[in-house]
ZASE-692434 format. One record per residue: residue number from 1; residue in one letter; x, y, z of N, C-alpha, C in turn. Coordinates in steps of 0.2 Angstrom, whole numbers. Layout:
N
> NUM  A  X  Y  Z  X  Y  Z  X  Y  Z
...
***
This chain:
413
> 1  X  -242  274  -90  -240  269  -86  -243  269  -79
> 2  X  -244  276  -76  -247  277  -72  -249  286  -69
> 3  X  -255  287  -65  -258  290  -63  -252  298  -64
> 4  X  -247  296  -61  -240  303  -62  -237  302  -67
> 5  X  -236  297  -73  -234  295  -79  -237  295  -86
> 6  X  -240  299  -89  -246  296  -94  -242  293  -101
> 7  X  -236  291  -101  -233  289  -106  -233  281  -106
> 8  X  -233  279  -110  -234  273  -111  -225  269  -110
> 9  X  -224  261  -112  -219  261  -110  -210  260  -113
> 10  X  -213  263  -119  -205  263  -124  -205  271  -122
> 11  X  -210  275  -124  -210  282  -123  -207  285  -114
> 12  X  -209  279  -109  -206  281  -104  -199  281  -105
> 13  X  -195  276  -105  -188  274  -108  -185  278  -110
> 14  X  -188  279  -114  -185  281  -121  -181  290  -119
> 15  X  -187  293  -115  -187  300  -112  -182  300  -104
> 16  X  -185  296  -103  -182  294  -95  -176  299  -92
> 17  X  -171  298  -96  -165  302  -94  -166  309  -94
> 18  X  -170  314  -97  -171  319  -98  -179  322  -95
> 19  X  -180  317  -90  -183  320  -83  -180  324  -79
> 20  X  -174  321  -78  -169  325  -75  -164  328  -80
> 21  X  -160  333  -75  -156  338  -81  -150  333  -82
> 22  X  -148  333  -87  -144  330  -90  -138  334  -93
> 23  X  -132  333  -91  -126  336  -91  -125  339  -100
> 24  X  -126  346  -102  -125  347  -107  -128  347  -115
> 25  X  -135  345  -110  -143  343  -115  -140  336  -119
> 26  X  -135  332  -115  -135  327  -118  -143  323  -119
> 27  X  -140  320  -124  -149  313  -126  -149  309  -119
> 28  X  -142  305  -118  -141  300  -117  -138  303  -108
> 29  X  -139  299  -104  -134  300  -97  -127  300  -100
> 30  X  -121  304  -99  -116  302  -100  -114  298  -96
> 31  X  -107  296  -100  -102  288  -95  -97  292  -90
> 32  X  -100  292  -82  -96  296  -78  -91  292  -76
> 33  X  -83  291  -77  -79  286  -75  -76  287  -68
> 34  X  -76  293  -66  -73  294  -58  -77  289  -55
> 35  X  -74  286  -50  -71  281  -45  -75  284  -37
> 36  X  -72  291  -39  -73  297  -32  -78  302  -34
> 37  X  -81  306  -30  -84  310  -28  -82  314  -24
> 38  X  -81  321  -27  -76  327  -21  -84  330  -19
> 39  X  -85  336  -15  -88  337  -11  -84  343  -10
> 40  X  -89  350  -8  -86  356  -7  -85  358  0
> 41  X  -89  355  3  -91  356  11  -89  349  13
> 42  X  -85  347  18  -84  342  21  -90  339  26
> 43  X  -95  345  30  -99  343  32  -106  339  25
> 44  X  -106  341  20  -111  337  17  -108  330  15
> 45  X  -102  330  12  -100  323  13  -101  320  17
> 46  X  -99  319  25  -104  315  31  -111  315  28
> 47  X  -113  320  28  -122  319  26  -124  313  21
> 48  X  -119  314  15  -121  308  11  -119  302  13
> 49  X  -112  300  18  -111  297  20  -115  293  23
> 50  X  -120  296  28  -125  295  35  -130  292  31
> 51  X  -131  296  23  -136  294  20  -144  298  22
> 52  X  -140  306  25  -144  313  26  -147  315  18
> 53  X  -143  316  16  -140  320  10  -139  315  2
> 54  X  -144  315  -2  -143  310  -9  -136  314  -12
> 55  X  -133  309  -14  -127  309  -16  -120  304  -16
> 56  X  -117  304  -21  -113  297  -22  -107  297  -19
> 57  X  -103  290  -15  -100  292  -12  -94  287  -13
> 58  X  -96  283  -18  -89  280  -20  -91  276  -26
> 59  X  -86  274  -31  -90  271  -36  -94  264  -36
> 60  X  -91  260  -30  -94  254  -30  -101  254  -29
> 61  X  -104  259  -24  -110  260  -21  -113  263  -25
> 62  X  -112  265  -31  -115  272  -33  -112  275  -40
> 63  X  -114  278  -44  -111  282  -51  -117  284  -56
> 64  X  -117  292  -57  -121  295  -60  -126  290  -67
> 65  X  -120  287  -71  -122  283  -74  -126  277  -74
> 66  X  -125  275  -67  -128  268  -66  -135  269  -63
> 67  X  -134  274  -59  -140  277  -56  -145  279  -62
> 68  X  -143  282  -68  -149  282  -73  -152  277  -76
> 69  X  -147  273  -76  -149  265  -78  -153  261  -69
> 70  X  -152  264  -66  -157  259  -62  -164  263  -63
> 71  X  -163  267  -63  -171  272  -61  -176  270  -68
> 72  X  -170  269  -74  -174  264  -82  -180  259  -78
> 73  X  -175  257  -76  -177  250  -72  -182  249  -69
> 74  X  -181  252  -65  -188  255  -59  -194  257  -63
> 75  X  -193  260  -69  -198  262  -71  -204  256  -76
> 76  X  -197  251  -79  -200  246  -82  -202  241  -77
> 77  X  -202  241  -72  -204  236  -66  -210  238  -62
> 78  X  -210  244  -64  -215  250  -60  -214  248  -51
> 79  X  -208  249  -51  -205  248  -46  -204  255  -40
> 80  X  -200  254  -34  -198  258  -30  -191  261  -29
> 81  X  -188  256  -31  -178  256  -32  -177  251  -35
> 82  X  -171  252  -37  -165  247  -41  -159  247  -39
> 83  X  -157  241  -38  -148  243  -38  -147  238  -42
> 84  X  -138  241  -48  -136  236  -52  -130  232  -51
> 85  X  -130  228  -54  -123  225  -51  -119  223  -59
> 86  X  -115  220  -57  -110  218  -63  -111  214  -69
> 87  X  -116  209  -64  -118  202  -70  -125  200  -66
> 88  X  -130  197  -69  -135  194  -66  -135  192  -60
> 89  X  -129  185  -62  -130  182  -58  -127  186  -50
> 90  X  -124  188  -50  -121  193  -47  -127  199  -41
> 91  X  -132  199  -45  -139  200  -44  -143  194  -37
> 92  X  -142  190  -42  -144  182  -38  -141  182  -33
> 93  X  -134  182  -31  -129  182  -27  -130  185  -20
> 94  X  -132  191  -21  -135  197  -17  -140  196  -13
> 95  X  -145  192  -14  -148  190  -10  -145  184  -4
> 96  X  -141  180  -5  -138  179  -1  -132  182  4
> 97  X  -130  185  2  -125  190  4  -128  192  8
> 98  X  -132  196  6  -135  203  11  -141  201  14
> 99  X  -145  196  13  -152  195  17  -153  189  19
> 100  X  -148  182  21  -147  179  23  -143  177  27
> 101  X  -145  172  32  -141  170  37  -140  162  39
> 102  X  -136  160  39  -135  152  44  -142  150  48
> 103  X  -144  145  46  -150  143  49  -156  145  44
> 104  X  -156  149  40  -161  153  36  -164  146  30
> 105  X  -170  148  27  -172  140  23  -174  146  17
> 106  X  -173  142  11  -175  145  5  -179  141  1
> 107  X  -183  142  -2  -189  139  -6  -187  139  -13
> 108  X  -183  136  -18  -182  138  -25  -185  134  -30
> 109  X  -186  136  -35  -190  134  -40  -185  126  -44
> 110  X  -185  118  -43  -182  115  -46  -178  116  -53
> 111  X  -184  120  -58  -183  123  -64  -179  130  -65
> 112  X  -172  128  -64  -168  132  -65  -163  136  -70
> 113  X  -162  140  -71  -154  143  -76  -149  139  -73
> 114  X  -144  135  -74  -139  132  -72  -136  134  -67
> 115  X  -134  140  -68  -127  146  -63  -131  146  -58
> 116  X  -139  148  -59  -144  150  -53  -144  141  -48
> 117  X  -145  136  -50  -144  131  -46  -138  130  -43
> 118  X  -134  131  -47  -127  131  -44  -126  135  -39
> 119  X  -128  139  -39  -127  144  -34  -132  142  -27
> 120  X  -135  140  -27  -141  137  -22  -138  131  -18
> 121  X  -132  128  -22  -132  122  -21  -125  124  -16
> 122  X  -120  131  -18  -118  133  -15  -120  136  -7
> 123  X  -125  139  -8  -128  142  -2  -131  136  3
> 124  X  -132  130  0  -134  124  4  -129  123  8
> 125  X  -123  123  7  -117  120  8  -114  126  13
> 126  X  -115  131  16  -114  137  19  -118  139  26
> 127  X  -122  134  26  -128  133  33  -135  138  29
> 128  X  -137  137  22  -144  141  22  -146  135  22
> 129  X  -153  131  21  -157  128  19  -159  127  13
> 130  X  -159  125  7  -162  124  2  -168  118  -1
> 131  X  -173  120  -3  -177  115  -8  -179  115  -10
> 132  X  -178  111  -16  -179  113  -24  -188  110  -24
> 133  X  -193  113  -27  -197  110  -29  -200  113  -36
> 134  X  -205  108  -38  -209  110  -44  -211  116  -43
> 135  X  -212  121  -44  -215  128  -46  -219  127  -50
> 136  X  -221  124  -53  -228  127  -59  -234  123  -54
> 137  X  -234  121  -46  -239  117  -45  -237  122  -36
> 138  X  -241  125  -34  -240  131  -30  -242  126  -24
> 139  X  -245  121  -24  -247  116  -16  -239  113  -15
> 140  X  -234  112  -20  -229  109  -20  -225  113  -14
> 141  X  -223  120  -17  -221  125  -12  -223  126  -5
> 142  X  -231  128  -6  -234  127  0  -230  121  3
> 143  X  -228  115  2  -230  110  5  -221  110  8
> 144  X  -216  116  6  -211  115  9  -209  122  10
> 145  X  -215  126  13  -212  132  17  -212  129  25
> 146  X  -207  134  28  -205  133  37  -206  138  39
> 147  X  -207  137  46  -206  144  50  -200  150  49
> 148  X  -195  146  47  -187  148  45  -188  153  40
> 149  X  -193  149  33  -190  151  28  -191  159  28
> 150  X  -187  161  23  -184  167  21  -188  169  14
> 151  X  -185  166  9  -185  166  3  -191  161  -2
> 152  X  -193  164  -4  -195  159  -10  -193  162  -17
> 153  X  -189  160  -21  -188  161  -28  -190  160  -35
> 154  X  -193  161  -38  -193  156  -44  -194  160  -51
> 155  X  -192  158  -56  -191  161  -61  -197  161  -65
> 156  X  -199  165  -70  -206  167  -72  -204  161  -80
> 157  X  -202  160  -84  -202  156  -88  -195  152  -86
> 158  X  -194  144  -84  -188  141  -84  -184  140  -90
> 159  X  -177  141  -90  -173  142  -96  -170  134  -93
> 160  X  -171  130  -99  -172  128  -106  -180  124  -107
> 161  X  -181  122  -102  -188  120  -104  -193  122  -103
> 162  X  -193  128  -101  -198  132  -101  -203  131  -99
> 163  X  -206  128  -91  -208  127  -87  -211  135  -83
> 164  X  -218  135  -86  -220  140  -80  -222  141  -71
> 165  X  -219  145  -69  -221  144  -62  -228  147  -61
> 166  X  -230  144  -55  -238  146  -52  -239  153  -50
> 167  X  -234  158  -53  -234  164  -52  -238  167  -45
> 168  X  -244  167  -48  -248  173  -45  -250  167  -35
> 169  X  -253  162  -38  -253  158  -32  -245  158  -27
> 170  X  -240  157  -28  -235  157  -25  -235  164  -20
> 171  X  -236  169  -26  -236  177  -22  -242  176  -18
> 172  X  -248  174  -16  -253  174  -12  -250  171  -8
> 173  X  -246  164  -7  -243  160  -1  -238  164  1
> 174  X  -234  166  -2  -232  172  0  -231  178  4
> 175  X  -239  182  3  -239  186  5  -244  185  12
> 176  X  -247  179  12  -251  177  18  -246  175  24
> 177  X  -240  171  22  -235  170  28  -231  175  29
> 178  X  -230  181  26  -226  187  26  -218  186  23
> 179  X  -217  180  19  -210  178  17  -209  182  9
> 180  X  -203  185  9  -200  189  3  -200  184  -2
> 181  X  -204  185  -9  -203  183  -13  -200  186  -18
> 182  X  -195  184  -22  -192  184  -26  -193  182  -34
> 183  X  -193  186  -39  -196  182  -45  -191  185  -51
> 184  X  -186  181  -53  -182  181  -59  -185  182  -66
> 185  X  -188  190  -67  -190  190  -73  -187  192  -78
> 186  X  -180  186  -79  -177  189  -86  -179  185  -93
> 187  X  -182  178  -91  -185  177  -98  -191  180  -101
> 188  X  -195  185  -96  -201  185  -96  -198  196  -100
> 189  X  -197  197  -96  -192  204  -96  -199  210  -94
> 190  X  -197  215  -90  -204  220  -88  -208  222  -94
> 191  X  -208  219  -102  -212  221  -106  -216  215  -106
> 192  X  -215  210  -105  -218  203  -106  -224  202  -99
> 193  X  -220  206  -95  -225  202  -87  -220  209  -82
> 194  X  -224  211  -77  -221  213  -72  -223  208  -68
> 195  X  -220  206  -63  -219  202  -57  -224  206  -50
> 196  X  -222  210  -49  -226  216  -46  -235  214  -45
> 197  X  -237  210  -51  -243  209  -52  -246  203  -48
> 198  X  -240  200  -44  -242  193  -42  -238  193  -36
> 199  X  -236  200  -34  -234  201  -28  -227  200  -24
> 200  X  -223  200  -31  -217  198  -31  -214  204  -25
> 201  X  -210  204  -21  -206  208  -16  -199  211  -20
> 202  X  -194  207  -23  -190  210  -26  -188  206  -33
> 203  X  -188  210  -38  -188  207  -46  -181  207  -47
> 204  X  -179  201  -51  -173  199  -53  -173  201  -60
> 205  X  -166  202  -63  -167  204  -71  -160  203  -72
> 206  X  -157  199  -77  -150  199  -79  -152  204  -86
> 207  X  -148  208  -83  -148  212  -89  -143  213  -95
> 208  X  -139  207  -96  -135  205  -100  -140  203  -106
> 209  X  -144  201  -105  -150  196  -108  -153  203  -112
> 210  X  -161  200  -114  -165  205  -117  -165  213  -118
> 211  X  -166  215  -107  -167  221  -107  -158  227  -110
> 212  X  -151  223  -110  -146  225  -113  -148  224  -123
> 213  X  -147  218  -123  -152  215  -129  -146  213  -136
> 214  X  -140  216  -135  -136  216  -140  -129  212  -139
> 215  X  -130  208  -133  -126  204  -132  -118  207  -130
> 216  X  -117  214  -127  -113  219  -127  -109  218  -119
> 217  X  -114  218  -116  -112  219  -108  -114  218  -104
> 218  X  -110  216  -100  -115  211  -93  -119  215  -87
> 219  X  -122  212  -86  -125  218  -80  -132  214  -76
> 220  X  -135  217  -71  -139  214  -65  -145  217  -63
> 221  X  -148  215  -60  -155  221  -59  -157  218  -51
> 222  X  -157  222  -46  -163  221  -42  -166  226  -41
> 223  X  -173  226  -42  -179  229  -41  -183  229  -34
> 224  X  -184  234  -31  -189  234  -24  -196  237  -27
> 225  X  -202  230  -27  -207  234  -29  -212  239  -23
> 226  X  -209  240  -19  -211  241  -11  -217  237  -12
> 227  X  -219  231  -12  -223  229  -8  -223  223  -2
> 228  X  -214  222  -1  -215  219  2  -214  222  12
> 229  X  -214  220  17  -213  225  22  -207  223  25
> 230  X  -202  228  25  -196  227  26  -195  224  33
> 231  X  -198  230  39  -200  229  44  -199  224  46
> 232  X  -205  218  44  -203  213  49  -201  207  45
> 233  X  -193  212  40  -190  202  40  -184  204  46
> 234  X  -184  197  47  -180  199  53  -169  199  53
> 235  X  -170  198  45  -161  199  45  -158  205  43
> 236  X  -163  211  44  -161  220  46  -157  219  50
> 237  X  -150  225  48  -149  224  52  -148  232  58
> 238  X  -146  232  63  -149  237  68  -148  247  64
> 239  X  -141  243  60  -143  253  57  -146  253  52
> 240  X  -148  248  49  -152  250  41  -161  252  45
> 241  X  -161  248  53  -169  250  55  -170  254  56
> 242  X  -164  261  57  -164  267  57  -168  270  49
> 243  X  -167  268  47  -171  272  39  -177  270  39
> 244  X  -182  274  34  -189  271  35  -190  264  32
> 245  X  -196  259  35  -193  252  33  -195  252  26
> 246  X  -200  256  22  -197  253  14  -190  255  10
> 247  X  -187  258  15  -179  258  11  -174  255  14
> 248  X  -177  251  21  -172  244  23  -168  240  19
> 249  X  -173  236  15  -168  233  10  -165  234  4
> 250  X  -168  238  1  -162  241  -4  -155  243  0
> 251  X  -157  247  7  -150  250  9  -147  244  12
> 252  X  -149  239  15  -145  235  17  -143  230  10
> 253  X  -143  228  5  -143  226  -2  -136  232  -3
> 254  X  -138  237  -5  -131  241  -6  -127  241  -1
> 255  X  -128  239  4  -119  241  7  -118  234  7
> 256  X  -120  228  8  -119  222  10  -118  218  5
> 257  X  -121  220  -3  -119  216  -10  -115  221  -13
> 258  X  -116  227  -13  -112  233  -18  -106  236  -10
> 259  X  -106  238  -8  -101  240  -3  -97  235  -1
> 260  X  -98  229  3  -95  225  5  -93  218  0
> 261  X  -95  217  -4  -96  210  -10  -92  212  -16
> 262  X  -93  218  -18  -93  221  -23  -93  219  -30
> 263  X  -98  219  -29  -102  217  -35  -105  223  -41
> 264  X  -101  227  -43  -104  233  -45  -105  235  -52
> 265  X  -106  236  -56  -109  237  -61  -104  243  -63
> 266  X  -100  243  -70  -96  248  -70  -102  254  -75
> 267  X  -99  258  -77  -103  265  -81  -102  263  -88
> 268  X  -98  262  -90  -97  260  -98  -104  254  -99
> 269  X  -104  248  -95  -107  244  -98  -114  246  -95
> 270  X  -117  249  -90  -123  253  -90  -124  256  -95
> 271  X  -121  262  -98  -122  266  -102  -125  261  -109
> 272  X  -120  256  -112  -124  250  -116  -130  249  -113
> 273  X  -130  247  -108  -135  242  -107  -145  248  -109
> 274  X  -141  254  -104  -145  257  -106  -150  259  -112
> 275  X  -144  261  -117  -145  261  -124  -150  256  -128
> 276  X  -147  248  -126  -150  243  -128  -158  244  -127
> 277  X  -159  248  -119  -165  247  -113  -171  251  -119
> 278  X  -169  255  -123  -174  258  -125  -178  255  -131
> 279  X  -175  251  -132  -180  247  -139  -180  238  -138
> 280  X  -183  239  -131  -183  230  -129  -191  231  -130
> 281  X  -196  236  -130  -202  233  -131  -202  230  -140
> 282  X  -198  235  -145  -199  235  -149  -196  228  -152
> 283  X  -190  225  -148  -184  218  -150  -192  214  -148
> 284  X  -193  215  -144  -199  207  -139  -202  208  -144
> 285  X  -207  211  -144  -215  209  -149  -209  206  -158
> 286  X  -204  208  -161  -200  203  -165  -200  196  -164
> 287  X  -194  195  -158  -191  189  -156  -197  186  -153
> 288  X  -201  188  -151  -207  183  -149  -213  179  -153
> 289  X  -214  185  -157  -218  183  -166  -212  178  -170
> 290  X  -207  179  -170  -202  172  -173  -201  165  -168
> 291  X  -201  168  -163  -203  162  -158  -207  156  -161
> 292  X  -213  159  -159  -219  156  -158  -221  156  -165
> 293  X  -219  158  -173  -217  154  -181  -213  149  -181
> 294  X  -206  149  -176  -201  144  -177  -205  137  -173
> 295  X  -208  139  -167  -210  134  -163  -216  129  -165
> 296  X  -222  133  -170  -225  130  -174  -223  128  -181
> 297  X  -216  127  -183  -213  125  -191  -211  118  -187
> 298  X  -208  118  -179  -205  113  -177  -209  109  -177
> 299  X  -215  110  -173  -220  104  -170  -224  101  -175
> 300  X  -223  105  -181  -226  100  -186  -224  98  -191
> 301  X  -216  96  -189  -212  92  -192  -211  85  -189
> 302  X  -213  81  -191  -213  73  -190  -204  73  -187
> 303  X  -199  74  -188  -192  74  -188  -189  77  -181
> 304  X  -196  82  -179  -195  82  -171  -199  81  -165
> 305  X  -195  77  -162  -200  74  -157  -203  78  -152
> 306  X  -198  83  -151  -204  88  -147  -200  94  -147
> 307  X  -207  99  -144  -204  106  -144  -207  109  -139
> 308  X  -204  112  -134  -206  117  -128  -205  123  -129
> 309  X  -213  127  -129  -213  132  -130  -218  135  -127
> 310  X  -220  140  -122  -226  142  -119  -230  143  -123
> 311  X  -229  147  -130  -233  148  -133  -237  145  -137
> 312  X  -236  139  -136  -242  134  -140  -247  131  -137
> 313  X  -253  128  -140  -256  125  -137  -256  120  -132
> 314  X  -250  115  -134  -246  109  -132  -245  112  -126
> 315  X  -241  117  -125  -239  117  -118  -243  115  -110
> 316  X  -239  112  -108  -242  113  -99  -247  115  -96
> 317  X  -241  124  -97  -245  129  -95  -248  133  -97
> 318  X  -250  132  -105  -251  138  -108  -257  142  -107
> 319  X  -262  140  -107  -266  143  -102  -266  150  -97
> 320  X  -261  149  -93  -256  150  -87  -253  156  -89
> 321  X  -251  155  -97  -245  160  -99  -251  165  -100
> 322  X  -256  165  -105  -260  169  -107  -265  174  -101
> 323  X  -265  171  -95  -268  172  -89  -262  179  -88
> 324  X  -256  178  -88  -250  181  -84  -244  186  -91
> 325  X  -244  183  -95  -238  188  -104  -242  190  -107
> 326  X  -238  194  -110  -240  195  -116  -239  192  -121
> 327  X  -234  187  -121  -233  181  -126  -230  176  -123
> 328  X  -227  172  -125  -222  165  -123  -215  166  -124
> 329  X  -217  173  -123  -207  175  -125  -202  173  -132
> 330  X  -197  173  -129  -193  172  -138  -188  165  -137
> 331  X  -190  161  -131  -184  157  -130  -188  151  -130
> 332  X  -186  144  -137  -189  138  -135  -184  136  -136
> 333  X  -185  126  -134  -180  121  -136  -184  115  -138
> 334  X  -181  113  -142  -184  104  -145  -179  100  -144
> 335  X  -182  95  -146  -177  89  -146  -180  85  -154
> 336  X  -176  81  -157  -175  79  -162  -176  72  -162
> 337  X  -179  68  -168  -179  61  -166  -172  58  -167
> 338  X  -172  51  -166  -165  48  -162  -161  48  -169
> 339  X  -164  46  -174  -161  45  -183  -155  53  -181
> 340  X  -159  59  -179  -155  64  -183  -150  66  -177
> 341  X  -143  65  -177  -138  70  -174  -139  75  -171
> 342  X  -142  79  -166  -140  85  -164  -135  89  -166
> 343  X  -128  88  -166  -125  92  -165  -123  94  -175
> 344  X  -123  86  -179  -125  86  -185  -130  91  -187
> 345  X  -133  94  -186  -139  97  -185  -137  106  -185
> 346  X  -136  106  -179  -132  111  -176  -127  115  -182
> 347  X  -125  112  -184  -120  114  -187  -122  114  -195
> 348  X  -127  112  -198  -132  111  -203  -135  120  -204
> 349  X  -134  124  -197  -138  130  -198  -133  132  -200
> 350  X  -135  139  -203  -133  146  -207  -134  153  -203
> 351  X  -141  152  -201  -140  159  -196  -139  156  -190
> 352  X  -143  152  -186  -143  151  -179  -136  148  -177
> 353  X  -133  154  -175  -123  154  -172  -123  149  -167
> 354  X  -121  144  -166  -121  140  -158  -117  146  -153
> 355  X  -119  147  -149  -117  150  -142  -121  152  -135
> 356  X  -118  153  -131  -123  152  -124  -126  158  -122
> 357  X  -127  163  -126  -128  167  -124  -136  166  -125
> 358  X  -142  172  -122  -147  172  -125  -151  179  -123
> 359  X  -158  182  -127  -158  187  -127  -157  192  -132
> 360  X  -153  190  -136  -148  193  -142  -152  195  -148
> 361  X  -149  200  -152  -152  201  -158  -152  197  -163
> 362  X  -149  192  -162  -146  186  -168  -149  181  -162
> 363  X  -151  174  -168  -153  168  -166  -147  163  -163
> 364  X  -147  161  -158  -141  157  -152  -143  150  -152
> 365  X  -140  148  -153  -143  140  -152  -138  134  -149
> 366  X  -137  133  -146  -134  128  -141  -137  119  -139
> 367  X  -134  113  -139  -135  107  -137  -133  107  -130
> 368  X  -140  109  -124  -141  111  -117  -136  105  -114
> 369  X  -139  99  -114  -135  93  -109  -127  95  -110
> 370  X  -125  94  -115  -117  95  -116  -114  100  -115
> 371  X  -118  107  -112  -115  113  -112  -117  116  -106
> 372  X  -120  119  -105  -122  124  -100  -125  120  -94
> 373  X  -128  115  -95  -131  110  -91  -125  105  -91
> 374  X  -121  103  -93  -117  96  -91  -113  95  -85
> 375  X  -111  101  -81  -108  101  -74  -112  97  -69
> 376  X  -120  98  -72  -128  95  -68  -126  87  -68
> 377  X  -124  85  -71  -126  76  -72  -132  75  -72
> 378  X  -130  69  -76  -137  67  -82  -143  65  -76
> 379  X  -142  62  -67  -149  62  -66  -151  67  -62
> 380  X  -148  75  -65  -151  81  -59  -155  82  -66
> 381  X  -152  83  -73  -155  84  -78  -160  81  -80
> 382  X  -160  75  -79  -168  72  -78  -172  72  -78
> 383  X  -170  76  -70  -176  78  -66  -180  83  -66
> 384  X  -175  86  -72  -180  94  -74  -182  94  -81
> 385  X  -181  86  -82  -185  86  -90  -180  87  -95
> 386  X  -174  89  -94  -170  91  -100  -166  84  -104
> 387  X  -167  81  -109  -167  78  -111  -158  77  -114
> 388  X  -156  71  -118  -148  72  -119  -148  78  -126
> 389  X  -155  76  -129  -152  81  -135  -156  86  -137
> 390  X  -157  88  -131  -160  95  -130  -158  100  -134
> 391  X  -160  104  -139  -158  111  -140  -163  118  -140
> 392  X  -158  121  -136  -160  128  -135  -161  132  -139
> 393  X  -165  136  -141  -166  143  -147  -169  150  -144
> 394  X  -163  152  -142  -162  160  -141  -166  164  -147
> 395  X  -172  164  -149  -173  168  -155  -175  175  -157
> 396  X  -168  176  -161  -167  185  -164  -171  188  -168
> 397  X  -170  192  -172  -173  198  -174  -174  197  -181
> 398  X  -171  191  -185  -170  191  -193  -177  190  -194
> 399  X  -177  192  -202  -184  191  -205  -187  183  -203
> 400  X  -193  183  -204  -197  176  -200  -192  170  -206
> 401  X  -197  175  -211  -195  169  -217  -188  164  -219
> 402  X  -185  170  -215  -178  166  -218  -176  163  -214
> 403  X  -178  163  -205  -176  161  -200  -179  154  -201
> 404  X  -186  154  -202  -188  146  -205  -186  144  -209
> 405  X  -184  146  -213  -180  143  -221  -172  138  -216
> 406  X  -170  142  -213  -164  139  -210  -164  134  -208
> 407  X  -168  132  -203  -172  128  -196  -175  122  -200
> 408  X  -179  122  -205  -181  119  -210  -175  116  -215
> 409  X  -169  120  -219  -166  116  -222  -160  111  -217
> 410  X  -160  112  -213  -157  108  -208  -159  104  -206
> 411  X  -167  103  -205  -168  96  -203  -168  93  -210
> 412  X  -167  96  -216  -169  92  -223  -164  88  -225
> 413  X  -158  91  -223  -149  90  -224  -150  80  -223
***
C-alpha cells in the first residue's frame, strides 16, 4: 500500500490490530466498555488532558476499541487520522458543528442521500450559506464558489441515481482557492476509490453501509488525508493553533463533534463494524460483479424503461467512472414502464427484501420517491432526476444466477 507498508489491502486490514500489542494475543482489539480512564500519576493525566501525553480520557473522546477501528480506517483511506462517531450521518454533522460558522457558505453537491440534504437545508436555516449545484459538471461549482466559502462537499457516486461528481476537477478548484473539500466516499467505499487521489481534505464514510457491511451497526468515519492546510482555514480555533497545524482539525473535530456534540461511536458497535472491515474488498469485487449482471438483465428488458448504473455504457459518466473505480459499485436503480406496478413488482421478489438499508450482504430494494425520498416533495425530486417509480437495488452477495432468476421472474409475473 505503500513505501513503509508492503501489504496490499485486505492483508493490511486484516493484520492491522496486531501492529500493535494487543491485550492478550487476542486476533481481534478487544470490546473495552469503560467510560473512564484511571491514571496512576495524576500528573500524566493533565498531560493527556493538555494533549502532552497520547492517552484516553473519557469515553466520548476516545476508547481503546474505537481507536483500532479508526486507525482500520486511516489505513483504507491511506489517510493521517480518523475519528468515529455513532452514525454517518452523525459524521456529516460534524462538519458543521465544529468547522462552521454564521455567515460561512457551503458548496454541495445537488445530488444527494436524503438525511445528507436534509441536513444542509437545516444548516441553511442556522445562518451557513448553502448551494446546491450539479456536481458532475465542475464549471457549475466553480461557478458558485465565494470568498466565504468554506466547504465544498459532494458525494463520489449519488445515491439513488447515481450521478457522478466531477471528482478530480472539483479537488483542483479546490485546492487552487485553498477551500476544504470534503468527499463522501461511502458508495464508492476506500476499496473502490480513495478520495485522497483528487485531493479530497477530509473523506466521509458511513460505516453502517459497505465498510461494516452486515447491516449490524451503525457508525461514522472521518478521515484527515493531511493534504489539506489547516493552517489557514480560518475557523481554528485559538487553542487548537497551539498544536501543529496538521492536527488542527481533527483536534478541533474531536472536542467540538465528539466532546461537545456527542456523537460517539460506542465499542460494541466498533468492534462489529471492525470485524465487518476486513472482508469489504472481498464483499465489493461480489456485489459489484452482481451489480453490473443485474444492471445489464435490466437494460435489455423491454419492461424497463431505465436503469441507472455507472457501470454501463449508457451511463452519463461512465467514462468518468473508469477514469476514477475500480467498478460502478454494487448500487443501481431502474424504473419500470408505466403497464407494471412498482410496488406490485416489489413484492413479486423472493430474495430482494424491501428495506432502507444498503451496503448489506443480502440484496435491499426500496420504491425511492415513497420512502426515503418522500419528505423531499415531488418538485426537489425532480430535480435530481428521481422519478415516481424509481427503485433502488442495494445489491448482495447471493449467487449471480439466482439473483437474476429473481429480478427476472418478477418482471414476468
Amino acid at each position: 500500500m505503500s513505501e513503509t507498508n508492503p501489504y496490499g489491502f485486505t492483508t493490511t486490514i486484516l493484520h492491522n490490530d496486531r501492529r500493535k500489542p494487543v491485550e492478550q494475543g487476542s486476533l481481534h482489539k478487544p470490546v473495552h466498555t469503560s467510560v473512564a480512564f484511571g491514571y496512576g500519576d495524576a500528573r500524566q493525566l493533565a498531560a493527556v488532558f493538555q494533549g502532552r501525553e497520547p492517552g484516553f480520557r473519557y469515553g466520548r473522546q476516545g476508547n481503546p476499541t474505537v481507536a483500532a477501528l479508526e486507525d482500520k480506517i486511516s489505513k483504507m483511506e491511506d489517510g493521517v487520522g480518523t475519528l468515529c462517531f455513532a452514525t454517518g450521518m452523525g459524521a456529516i454533522g460534524a462538519l458543521f458543528q465544529a468547522l462552521l460558522k454564521s455567515g460561512d457558505h457551503v458548496v454541495s453537491s445537488s445530488f444527494l442521500f436524503g438525511n445528507t440534504n436534509s441536513l444542509w437545508q437545516t444548516v441553511a436555516g442556522q445562518g451557513v450559506a448553502v448551494d446546491f449545484v450539479d456536481a458532475t459538471d465542475a464549471a457549475k461549482v466553480e461557478a458558485a464558489l465565494r470568498p466565504d466559502t468554506r466547504i465544498v462537499f459532494v458525494e463520489t457516486i449519488a445515491n439513488p441515481r447515481t450521478q457522478v461528481a466531477d471528482l478530480a476537477r472539483i479537488g483542483q478548484l479546490c485546492r487552487e482557492r485553498g477551500i476544504l473539500y470534503v468527499v463522501d466516499n461511502t458508495m464508492t467505499t476506500p476499496w473502490l476509490f480513495r478520495p485522497r487521489a483528487v485531493g479530497a481534505g477530509l473523506v466521509v464514510n458511513s460505516l453502517t453501509k459497505s465498510i461494516g457491511g452486515h447491516g449490524i451497526a451503525l457508525g461514522g468515519a472521518l478521515t484527515d488525508t493531511g493534504l489539506f492546510d489547516w493552517s489557514a482555514y480560518p475557523n481554528i480555533a485559538a487553542n487548537f493553533r497551539k498544536q501543529a497545524p496538521a492536527n488542527q482539525g481533527l483536534a478541533q473535530l474531536r472536542a467540538k463533534a465528539l466532546r461537545d456534540f456527542g456523537a460517539a461511536l460506542g465499542p460494541e458497535a466498533a468492534h462489529h463494524i471492525a470485524v465487518g472491515a476486513e472482508t469489504l474488498a472481498l464483499r465489493m469485487e461480489r456485489t459489484c460483479a452482481n451489480a453490473l449482471a443485474l444492471a445489464r438483465m435490466l437494460e435489455a428488458d423491454p419492461r424497463v424503461a431505465a436503469v441507472h448504473y455507472p457501470g454501463l455504457a449508457s451511463h452519463p459518466q461512465h467514462a468518468l467512472v473508469g477514469s476514477l473505480f475500480r467498478s460502478g459499485g454494487s448500487l443501481l436503480s431502474f424504473e419500470l414502464v408505466d403497464e407494471i406496478d412498482p410496488f406490485d413488482y416489489l413484492n413479486r421478489l423472493k430474495l430482494g427484501i424491501p428495506a432502507s438499508n444498503l451496503g448489506d450482504t443480502r440484496t435491499l430494494v426500496i420504491p425511492v420517491a415513497h420512502t426515503i425520498f418522500f419528505e423531499m416533495g415531488a418538485e426537489r425530486r425532480a430535480s435530481m432526476g428521481i422519478a415516481e417509480s424509481l427503485i433502488r437495488v442495494s445489491v448482495g452477495i447471493e449467487d449471480t444466477e439466482d439473483l437474476l432468476a429473481d429480478f427476472r421472474q418478477a418482471l414476468a409475473s
